[in-house]
MDTraj code that builds the backbone (N, CA, C; nanometers):
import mdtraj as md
import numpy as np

residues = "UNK UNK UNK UNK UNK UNK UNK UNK UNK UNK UNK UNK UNK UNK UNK UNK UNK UNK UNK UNK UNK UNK UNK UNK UNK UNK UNK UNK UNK UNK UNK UNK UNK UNK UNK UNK UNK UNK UNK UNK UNK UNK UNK UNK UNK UNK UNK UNK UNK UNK UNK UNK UNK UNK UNK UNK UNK UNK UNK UNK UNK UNK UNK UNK UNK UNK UNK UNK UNK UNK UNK UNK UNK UNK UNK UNK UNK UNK UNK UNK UNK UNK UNK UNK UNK UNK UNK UNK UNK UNK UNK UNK".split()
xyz = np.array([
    [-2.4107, -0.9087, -0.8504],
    [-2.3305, -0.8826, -0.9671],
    [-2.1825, -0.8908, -0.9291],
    [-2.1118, -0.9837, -1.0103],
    [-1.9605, -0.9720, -0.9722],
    [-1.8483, -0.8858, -1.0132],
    [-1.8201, -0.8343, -0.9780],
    [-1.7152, -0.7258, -1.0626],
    [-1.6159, -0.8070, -1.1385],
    [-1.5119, -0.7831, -1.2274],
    [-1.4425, -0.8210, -1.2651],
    [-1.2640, -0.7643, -1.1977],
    [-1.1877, -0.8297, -1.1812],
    [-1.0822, -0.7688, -1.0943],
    [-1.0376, -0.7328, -1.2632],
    [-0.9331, -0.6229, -1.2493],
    [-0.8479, -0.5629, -1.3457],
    [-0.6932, -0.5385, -1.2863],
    [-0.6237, -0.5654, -1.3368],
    [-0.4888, -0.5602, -1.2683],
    [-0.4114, -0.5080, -1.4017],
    [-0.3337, -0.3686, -1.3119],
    [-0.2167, -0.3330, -1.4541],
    [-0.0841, -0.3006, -1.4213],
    [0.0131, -0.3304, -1.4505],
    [0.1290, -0.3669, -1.4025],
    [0.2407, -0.2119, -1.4584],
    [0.2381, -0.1374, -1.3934],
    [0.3707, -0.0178, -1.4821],
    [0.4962, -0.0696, -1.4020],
    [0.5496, -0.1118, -1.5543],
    [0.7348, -0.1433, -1.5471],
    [0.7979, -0.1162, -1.6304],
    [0.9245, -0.1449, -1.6495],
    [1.0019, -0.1182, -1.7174],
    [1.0973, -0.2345, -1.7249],
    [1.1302, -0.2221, -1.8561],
    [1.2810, -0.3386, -1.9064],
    [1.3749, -0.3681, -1.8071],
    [1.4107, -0.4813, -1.7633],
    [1.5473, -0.4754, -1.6651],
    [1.5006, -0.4435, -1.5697],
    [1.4360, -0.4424, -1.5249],
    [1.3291, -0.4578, -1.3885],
    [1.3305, -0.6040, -1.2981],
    [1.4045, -0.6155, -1.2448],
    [1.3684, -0.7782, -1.1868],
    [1.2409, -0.7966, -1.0398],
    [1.2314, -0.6964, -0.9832],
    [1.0963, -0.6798, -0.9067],
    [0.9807, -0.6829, -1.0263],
    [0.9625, -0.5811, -1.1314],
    [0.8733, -0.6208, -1.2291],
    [0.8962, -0.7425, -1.2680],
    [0.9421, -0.8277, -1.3335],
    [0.9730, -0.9243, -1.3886],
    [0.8887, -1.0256, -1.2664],
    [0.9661, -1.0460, -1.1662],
    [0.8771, -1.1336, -1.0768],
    [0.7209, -1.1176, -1.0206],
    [0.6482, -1.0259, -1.0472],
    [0.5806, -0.9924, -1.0186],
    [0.5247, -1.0710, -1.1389],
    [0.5379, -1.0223, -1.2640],
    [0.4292, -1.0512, -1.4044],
    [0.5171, -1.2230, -1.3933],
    [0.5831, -1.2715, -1.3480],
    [0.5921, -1.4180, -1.3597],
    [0.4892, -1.4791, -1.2272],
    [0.4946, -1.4002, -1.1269],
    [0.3933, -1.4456, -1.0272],
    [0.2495, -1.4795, -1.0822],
    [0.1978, -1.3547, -1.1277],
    [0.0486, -1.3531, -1.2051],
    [0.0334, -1.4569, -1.3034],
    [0.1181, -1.4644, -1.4178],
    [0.1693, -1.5623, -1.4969],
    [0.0930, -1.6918, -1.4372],
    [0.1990, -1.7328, -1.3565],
    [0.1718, -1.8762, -1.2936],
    [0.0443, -1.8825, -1.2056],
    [0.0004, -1.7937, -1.1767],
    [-0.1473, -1.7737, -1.1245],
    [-0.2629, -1.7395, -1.1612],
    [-0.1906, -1.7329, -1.3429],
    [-0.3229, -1.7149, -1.4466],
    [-0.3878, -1.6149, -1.4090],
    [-0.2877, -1.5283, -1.3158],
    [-0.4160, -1.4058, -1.3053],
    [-0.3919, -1.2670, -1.4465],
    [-0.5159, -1.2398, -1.5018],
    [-0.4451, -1.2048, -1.6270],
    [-0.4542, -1.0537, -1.5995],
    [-0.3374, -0.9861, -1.6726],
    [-0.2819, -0.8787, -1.6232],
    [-0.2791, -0.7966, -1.7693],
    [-0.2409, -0.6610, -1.7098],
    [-0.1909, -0.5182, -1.8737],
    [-0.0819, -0.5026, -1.7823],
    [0.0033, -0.4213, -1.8906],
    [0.1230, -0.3961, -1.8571],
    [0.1693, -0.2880, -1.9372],
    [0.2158, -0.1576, -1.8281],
    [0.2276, -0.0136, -1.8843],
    [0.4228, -0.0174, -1.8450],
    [0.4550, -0.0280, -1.9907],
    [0.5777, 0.0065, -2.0137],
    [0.6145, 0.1045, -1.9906],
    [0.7189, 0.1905, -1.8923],
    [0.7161, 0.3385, -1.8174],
    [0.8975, 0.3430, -1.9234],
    [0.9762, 0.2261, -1.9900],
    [1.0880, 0.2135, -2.0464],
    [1.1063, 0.3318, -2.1097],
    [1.1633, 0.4573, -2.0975],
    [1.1979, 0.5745, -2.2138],
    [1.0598, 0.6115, -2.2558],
    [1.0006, 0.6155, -2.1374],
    [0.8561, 0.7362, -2.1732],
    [0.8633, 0.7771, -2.0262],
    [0.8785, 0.9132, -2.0174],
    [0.8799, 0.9735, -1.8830],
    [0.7376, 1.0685, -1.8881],
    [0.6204, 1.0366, -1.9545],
    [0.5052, 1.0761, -1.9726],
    [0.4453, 0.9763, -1.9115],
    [0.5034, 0.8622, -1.9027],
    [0.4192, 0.6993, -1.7760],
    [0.4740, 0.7809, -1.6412],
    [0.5850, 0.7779, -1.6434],
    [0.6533, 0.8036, -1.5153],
    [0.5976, 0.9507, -1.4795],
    [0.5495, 1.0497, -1.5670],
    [0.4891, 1.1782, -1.4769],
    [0.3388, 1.1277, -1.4338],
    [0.2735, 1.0113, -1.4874],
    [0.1296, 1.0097, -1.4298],
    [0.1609, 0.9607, -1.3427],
    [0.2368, 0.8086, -1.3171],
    [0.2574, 0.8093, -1.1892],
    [0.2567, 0.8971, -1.0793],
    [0.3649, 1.0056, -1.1059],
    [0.4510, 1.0943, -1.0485],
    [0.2395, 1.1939, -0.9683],
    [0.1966, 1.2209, -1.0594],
    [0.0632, 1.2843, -1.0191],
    [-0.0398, 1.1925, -0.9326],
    [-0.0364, 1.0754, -0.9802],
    [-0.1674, 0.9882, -0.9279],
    [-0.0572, 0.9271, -0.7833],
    [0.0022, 0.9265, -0.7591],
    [0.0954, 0.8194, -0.6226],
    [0.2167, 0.9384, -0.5786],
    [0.2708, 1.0261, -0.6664],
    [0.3568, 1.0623, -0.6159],
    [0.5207, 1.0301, -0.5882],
    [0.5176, 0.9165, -0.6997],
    [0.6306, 0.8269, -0.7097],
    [0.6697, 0.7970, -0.8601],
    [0.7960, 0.8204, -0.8962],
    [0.8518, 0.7788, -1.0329],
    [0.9098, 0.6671, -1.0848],
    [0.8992, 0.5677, -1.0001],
    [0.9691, 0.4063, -0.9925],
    [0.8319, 0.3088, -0.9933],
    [0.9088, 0.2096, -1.0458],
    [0.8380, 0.0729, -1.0922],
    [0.8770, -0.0324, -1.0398],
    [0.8141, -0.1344, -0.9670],
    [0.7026, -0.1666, -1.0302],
    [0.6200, -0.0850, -0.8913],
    [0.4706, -0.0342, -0.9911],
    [0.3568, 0.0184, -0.9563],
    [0.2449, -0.1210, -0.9883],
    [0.1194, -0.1766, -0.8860],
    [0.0782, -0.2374, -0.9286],
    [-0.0670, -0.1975, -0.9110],
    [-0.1812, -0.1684, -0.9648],
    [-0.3259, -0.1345, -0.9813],
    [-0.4081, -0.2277, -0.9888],
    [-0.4550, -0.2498, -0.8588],
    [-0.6284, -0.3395, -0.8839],
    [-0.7056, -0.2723, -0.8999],
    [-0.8068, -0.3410, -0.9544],
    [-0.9422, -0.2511, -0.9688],
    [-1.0435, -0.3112, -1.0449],
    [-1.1270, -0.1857, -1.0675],
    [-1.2754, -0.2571, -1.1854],
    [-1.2320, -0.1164, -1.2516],
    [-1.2652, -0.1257, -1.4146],
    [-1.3128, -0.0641, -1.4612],
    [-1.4118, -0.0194, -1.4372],
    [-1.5012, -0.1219, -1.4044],
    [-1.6731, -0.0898, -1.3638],
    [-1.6927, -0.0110, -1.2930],
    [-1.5933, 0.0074, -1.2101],
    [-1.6466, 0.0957, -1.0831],
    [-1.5342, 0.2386, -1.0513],
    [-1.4623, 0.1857, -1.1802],
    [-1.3102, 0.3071, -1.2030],
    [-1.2575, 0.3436, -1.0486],
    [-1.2404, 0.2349, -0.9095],
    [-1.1606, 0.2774, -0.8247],
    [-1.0721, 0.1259, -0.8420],
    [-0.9372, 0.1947, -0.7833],
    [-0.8063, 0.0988, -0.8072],
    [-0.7434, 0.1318, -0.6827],
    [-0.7122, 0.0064, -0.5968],
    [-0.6179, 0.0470, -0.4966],
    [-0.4432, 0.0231, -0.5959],
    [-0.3496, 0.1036, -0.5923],
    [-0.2117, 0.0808, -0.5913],
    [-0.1485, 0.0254, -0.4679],
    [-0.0934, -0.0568, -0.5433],
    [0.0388, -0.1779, -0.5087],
    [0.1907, -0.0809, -0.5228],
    [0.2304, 0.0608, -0.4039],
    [0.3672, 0.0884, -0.4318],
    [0.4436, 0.0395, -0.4062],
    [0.4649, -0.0756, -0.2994],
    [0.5704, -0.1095, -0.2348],
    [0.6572, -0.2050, -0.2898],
    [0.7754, -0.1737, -0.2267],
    [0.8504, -0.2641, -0.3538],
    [0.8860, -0.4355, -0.2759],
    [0.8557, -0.5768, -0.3939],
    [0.8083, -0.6372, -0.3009],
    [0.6781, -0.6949, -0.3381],
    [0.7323, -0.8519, -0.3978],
    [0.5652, -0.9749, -0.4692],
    [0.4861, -0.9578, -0.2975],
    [0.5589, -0.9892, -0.1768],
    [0.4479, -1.0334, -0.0715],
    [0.3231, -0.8742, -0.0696],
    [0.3646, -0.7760, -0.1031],
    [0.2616, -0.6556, -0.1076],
    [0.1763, -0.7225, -0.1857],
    [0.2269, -0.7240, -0.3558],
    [0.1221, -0.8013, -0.4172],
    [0.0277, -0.8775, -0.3995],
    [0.0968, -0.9883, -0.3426],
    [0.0323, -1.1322, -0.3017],
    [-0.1033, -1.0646, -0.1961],
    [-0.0252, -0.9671, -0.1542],
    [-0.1806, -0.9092, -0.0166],
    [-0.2674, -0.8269, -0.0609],
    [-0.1960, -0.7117, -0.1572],
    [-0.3351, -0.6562, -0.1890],
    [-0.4302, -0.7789, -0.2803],
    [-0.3755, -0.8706, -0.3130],
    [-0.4692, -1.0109, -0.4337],
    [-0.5841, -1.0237, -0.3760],
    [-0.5257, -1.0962, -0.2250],
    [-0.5966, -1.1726, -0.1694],
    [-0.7287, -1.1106, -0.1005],
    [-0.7185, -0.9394, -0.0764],
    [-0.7970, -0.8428, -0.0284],
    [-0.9128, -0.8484, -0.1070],
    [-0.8841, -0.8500, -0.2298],
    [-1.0042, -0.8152, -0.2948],
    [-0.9807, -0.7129, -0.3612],
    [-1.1181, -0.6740, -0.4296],
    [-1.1702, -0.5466, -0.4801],
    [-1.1620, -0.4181, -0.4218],
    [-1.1337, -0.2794, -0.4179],
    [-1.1504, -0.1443, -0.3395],
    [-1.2812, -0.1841, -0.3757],
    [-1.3760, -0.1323, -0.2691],
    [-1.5079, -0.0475, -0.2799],
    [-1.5139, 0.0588, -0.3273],
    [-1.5959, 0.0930, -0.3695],
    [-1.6669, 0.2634, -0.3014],
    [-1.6236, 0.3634, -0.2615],
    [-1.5987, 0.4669, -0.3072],
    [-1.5342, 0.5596, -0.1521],
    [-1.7234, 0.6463, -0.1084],
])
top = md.Topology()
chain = top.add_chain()
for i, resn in enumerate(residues, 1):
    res = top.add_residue(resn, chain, resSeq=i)
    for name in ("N", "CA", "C"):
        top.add_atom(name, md.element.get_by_symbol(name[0]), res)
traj = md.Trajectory(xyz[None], top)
């Protein structure tokens, strides 16, 4: 059974690390969500709980299917580009 990858992008407006990131995926047809954190500091406190960090861009792989997601904090497409190429999280 194949999982489906899920990727969700939290940014904000005027973001040019976000921005390159969702133009990366873009051109790589990899299809993405995207959690606007812009003047909602209710994005920025889940962050703040699930990672521990209030800045964007945050990037989430995962399955729904299997509800585990590794995060993408680092700021920086080549992080991206590596967690891509990794794959899926397993299991814990």
């Amino acid at each position: 059974m194949t999982k489906t990858r899920d990727i969700i992008v939290w940014s904000k407006q005027g973001c040019s690390y976000c921005d390159d990131i969702k133009a990366y995926l873009e051109e790589q047809r990899i299809p993405y969500k995207t959690v606007d954190v812009t003047n909602n500091d209710t994005f920025r406190d889940i962050l703040d709980l699930k990672y521990g960090i209030r800045y964007v861009p945050v990037v989430e792989i995962g399955s729904r299917e299997s509800g585990v997601y590794r995060a993408v904090t680092e700021i920086g497409l080549e992080h991206v580009k590596d967690a891509l190429a990794v794959g899926l999280p397993s299991h814990a």
